[in-house]
N, C-alpha and C positions, 0 to 999 in steps of 0.2 A: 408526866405520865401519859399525855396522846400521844409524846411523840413516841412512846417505847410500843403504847400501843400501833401506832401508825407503820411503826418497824416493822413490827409482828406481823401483822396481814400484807404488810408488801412481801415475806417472808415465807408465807402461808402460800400465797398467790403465787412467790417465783416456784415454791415447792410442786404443788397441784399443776401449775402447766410443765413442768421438767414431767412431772408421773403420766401424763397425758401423751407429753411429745413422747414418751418410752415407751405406750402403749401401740400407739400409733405406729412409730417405729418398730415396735416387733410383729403388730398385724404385718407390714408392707413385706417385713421379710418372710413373715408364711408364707403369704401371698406368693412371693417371689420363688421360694422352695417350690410350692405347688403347681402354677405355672413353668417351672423349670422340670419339674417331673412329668408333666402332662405332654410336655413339647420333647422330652425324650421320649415316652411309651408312643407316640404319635409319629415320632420319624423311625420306631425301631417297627412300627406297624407297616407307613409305607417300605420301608427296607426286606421287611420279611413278603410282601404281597408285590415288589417286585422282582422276586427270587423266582426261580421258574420249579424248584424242588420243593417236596412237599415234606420234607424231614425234617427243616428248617422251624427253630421254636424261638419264642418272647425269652429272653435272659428276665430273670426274678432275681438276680443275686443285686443289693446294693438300691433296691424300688424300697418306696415306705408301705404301709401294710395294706392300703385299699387298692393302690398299685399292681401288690404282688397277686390280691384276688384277682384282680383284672387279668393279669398277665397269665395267670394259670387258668382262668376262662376257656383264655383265646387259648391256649396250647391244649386244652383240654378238646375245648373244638375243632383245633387241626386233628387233634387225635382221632376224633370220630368221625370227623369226614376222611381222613384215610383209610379208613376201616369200611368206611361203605361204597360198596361197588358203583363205579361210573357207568349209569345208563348210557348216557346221551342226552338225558332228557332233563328239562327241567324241573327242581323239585315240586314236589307237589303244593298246593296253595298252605304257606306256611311250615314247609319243610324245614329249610334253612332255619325258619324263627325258631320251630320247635328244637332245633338241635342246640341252638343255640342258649336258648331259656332251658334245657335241660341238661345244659355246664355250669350252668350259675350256680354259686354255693347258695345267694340268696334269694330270697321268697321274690316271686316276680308275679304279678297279678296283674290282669287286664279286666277293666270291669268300668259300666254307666249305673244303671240301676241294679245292673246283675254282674256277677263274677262272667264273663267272657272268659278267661285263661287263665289258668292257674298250673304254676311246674309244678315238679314232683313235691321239689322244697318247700312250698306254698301247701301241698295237698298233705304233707307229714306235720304241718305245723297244724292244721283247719281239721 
């Protein structure tokens, strides 16, 4: 009878570390999707900012979905800075940030004891 028990938890044991190594194993390869996604959107960033045209957009076809928000961000803010006339000058303090917080689909908020910044998406939620 110990030895059947003695089976069973070796049994038990080889079981629960196979479930573990399987966990483990499918973390590493999110991981690896995710890093493989971030290191595409990252060279398709450099590739697009060493383009010298400004018509030039982020591809969204074939990204996974925090991805494709990202990607349609950033196209959303070439879109507006093409739209707005070239000074010369530099933007004003926090121009760029502001164009940029107000492409985001999500709530972006800057704040210590008091809300500092808040987009639009932040000020339709509040």
């Amino acid at each position: 009878m110990n030895g059947l028990l003695a089976e069973m938890a070796i049994w038990a044991g080889l079981g629960a570390a196979a479930v573990v190594a399987a966990v483990v194993w499918a973390w590493l390869l999110g991981r690896r999707k995710v890093r493989k996604e971030v290191d595409r959107l990252r060279e398709d960033v450099h590739d697009l900012l060493a383009q010298p045209s400004t018509e030039s957009r982020l591809v969204m076809n074939g990204r996974g979905g925090a991805f494709v928000d990202l990607a349609a961000s950033v196209n959303r803010l070439l879109d507006r800075a093409a739209e707005t006339p070239e000074t010369g000058e530099p933007a004003g303090a926090g121009g760029l940030f502001d164009l940029l917080a107000k492409t985001l689909p999500d709530v972006a908020l800057i704040h210590s004891n008091v809300i500092h910044y808040a987009n639009p998406s932040a000020g339709e939620l509040f």
